[in-house]
C-alpha positions in Angstrom: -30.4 90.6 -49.4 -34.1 92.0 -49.7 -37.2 91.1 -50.1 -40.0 90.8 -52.8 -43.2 91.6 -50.7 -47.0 92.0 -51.5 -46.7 95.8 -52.3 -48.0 97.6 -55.9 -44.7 99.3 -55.8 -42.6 96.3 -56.0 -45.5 94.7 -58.4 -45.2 96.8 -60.9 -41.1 97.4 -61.0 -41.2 93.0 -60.8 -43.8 93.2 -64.1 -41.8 95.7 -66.0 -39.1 93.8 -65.8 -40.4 90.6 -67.5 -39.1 91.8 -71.2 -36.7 89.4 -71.4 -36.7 85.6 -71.3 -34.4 85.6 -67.9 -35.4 86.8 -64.4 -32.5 87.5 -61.7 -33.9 87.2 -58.0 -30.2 86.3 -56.7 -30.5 88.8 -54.3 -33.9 88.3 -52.5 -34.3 86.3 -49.4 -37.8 86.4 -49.6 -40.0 86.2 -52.7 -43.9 86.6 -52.1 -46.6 83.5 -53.5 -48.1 86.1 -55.7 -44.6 86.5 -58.0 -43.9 82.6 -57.9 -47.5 82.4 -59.3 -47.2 85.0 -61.6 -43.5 83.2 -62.8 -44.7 79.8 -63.3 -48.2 81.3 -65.2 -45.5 83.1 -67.4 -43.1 79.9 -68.0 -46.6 77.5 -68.5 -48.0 80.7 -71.2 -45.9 83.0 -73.3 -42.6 82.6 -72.1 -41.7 78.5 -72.0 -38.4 78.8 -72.1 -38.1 81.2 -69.3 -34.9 81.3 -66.8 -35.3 81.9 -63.5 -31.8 82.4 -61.6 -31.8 82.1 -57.8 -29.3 81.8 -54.9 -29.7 78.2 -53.3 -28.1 79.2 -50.4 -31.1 81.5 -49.6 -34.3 81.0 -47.5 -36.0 82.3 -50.8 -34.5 79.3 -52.8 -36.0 77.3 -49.3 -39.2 78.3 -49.9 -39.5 78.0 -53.7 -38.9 74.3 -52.9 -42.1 74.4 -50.9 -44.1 75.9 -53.0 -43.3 73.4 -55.7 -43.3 70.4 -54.2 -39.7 70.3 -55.4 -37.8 68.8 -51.9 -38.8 66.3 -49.6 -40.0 68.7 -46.7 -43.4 70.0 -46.4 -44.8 73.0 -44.8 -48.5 73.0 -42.7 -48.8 76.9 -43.5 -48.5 76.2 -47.1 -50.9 75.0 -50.5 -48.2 74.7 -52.9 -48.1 75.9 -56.8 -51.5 73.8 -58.1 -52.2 74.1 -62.2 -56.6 74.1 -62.1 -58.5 73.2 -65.1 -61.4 72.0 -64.5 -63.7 72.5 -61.4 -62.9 69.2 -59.6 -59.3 70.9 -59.2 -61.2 74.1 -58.0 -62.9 72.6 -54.9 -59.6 70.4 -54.3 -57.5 73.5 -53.9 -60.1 75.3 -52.0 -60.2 72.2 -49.2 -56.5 72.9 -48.8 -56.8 76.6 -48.6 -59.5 76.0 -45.5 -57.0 73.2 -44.1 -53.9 75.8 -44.3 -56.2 78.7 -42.6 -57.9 76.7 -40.0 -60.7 78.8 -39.8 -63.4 78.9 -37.3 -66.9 78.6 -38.8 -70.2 78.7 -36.9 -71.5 75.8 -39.2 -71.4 74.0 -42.5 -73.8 76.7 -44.1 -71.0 79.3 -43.5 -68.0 76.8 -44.3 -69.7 76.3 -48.1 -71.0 79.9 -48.6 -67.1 80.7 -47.8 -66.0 78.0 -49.8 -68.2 78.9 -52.6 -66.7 82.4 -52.5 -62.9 81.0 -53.0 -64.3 79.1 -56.0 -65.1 82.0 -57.5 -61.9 83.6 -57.2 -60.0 80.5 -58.8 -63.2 80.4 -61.2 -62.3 83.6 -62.3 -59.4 82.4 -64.7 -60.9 78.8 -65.6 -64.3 79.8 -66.7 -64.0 83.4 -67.8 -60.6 83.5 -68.7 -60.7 80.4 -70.6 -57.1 79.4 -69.6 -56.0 76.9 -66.5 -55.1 78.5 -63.7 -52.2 78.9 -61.3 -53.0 79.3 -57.8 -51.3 78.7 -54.7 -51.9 79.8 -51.0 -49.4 80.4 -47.9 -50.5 81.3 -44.3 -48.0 83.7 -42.4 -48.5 82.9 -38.5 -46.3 85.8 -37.4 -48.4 88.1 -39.3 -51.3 86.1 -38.6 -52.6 86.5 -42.4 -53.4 84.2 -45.1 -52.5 85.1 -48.8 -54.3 83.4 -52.1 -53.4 84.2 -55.4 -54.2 82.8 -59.0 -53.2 84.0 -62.6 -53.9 83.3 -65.8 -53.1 83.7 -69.3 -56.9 83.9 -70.7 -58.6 86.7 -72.2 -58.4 89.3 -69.2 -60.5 91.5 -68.0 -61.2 93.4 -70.7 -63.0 91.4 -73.5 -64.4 89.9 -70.4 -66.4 92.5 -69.1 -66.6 94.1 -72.7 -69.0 91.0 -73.5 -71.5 92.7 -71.4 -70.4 96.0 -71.2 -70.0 98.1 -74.3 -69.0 101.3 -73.0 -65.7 99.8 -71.2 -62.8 100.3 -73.0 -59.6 100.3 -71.1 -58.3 97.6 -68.5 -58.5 100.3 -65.7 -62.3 100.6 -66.4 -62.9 97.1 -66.8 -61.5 96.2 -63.2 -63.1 98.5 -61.6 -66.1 97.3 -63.0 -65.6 93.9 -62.4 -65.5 94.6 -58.7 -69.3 96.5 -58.7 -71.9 94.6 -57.4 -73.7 92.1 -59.8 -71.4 92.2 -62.4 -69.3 88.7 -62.0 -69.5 85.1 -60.5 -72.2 83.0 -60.5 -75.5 81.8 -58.5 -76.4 78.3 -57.2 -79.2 77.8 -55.0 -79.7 76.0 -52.0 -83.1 75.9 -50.6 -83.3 77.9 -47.1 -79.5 79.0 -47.7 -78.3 82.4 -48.0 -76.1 80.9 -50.6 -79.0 81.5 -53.3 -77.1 84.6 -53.3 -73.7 84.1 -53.9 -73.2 84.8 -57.6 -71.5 88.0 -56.8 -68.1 87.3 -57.6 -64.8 89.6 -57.1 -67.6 92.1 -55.4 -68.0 89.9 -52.6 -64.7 89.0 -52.3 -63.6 93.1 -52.8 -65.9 93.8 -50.0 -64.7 90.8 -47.3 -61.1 92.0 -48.1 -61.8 95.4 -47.3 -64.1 95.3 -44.4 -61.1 93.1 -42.9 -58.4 96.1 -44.2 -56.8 93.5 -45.9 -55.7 94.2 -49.8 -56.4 92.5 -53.1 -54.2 93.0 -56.1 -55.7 92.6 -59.7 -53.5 93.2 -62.7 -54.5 92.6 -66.3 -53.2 94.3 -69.6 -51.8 97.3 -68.9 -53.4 97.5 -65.2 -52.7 97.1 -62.0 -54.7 97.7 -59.1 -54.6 97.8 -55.6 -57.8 97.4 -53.1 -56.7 99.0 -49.7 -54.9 102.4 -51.5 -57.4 102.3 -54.1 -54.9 103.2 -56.5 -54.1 101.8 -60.2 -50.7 101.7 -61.7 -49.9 101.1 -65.5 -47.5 98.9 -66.6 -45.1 99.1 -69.4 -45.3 95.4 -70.5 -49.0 94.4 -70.5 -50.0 91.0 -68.8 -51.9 88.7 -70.7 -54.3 87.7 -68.9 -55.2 88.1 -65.2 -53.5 87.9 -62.0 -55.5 88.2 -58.7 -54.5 88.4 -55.3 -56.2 88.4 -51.9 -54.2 88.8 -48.5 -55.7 89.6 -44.7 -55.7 89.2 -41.4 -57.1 85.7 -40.5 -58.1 86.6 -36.7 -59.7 89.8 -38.2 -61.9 88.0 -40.5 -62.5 85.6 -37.3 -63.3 88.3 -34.9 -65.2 91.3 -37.7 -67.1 88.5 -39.9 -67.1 84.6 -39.0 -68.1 85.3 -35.6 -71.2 87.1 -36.9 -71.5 84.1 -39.2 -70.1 84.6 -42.5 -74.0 83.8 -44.5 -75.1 86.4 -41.8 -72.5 89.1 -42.7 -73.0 87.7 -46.6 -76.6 88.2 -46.4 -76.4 92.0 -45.2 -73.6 92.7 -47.4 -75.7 91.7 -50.4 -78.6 93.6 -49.4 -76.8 96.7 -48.2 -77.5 98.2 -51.2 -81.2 97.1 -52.3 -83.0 99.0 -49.9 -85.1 95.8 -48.7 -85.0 92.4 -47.4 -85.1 89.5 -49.0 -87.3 87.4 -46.2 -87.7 84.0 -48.5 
């Protein structure tokens, strides 16, 4: 038996081989949240009557049951398969995520600039996508990490960032524009906050991930690409939509960022690059 794990390598083979209307995974013991997101996005989009075969006398088969709220047992490390719609869903889903992660925050200012920041992710597929998203989250306590990952079937990156971009025109581009500073998310403000600042979207999120040298997977159309190697791989069969996918360390993010205070570290981070600071 093998494993499907949170690699571009196995990403890509698993995407190219969604052609047909039935997916074999009898031979994995483990299959990662991100492909059982990705899966039910597929069977709830283009593909209805999709087939899934699996062995159910595997762990994998175990842990599918989990993540679907299909058997009676629950797991503490794990936010199972949630469909989001609207943004009451959004901020549901993100309470579980924080409940799952057990995350130390200095105080309520950082627990909601963090929050905010996970809205944004789900966001991503719900507002700009136009299309419900699938999401789901799973803590790993022997590899001390947390994983999060949403897809969609929406527009995708491209007429997305096109809308404001002109010049774009492939989905490699648009990603990597999508993760620059000031190009995505959305700004609230809260008087005296550092959260007046937040509308940053996958930038923010880019540059938490990688500060913690954790990864974050985005694939859309013919794209997909990879944070940590900084690498983009084309796929044969084109995904409709977006997926995105965040994975790190959860005592390095403790340790290199929350213990800093995450508005603190937020605050710097958006005014790395401004030359100045923002004093009111």
């Amino acid at each position: 038996m093998s494993a499907l794990r949170y690699d571009i390598n196995q990403i890509v083979d698993f995407l190219n081989s969604l052609g047909s209307q039935e997916v074999n995974l009898k031979h994995y013991d483990f299959i990662d949240p991100l492909f059982w997101v990705t899966l039910k996005a597929l069977a709830d989009g283009p593909k209805p009557g999709l087939t899934v075969k699996i062995d159910k006398n595997s762990s994998a088969y175990g842990y599918y049951l989990y993540l679907f709220e299909r058997g009676r047992r629950k797991s503490p490390t794990v936010v199972p398969i949630r469909k989001v719609e609207e943004r009451n869903s959004i901020e549901n889903l993100v309470k579980e995520i924080l409940q799952i992660a057990n995350l130390r925050f200095c105080d309520y200012d950082d627990e909601f600039a963090f929050s905010y920041i996970l809205m944004e992710l789900i966001n991503n597929s719900v507002d700009h996508g136009q299309s419900p998203a699938i999401a789901c989250a799973q803590v790993f306590p022997n590899a001390d990490e947390i994983e999060i990952s949403v897809a969609d079937h929406g527009l995708g990156f491209l007429q997305t960032i096109k809308k404001k971009y002109n010049d774009v025109s492939s989905y490699e581009e648009a990603i990597k524009r999508a993760i620059q500073k000031g190009i995505t998310g959305y700004t609230i403000t809260m008087y005296g906050s550092v959260t007046k600042h937040v509308g940053m979207g996958l930038y923010v999120i880019s540059k938490m991930v990688r500060e913690v040298v954790g990864d974050m997977i985005i694939v859309s159309g013919d794209a997909v690409f990879s944070l940590r190697d900084n690498l983009v791989r084309k796929i044969e069969i084109p995904w409709q939509g977006s997926i995105v996918s965040v994975r790190f360390n959860i005592s390095r993010f403790e340790r290199q960022i929350l213990d800093y205070g995450f508005s603190f570290w937020l605050k710097l981070t958006l005014e790395e690059e401004e030359g100045e600071e923002d004093m009111f």
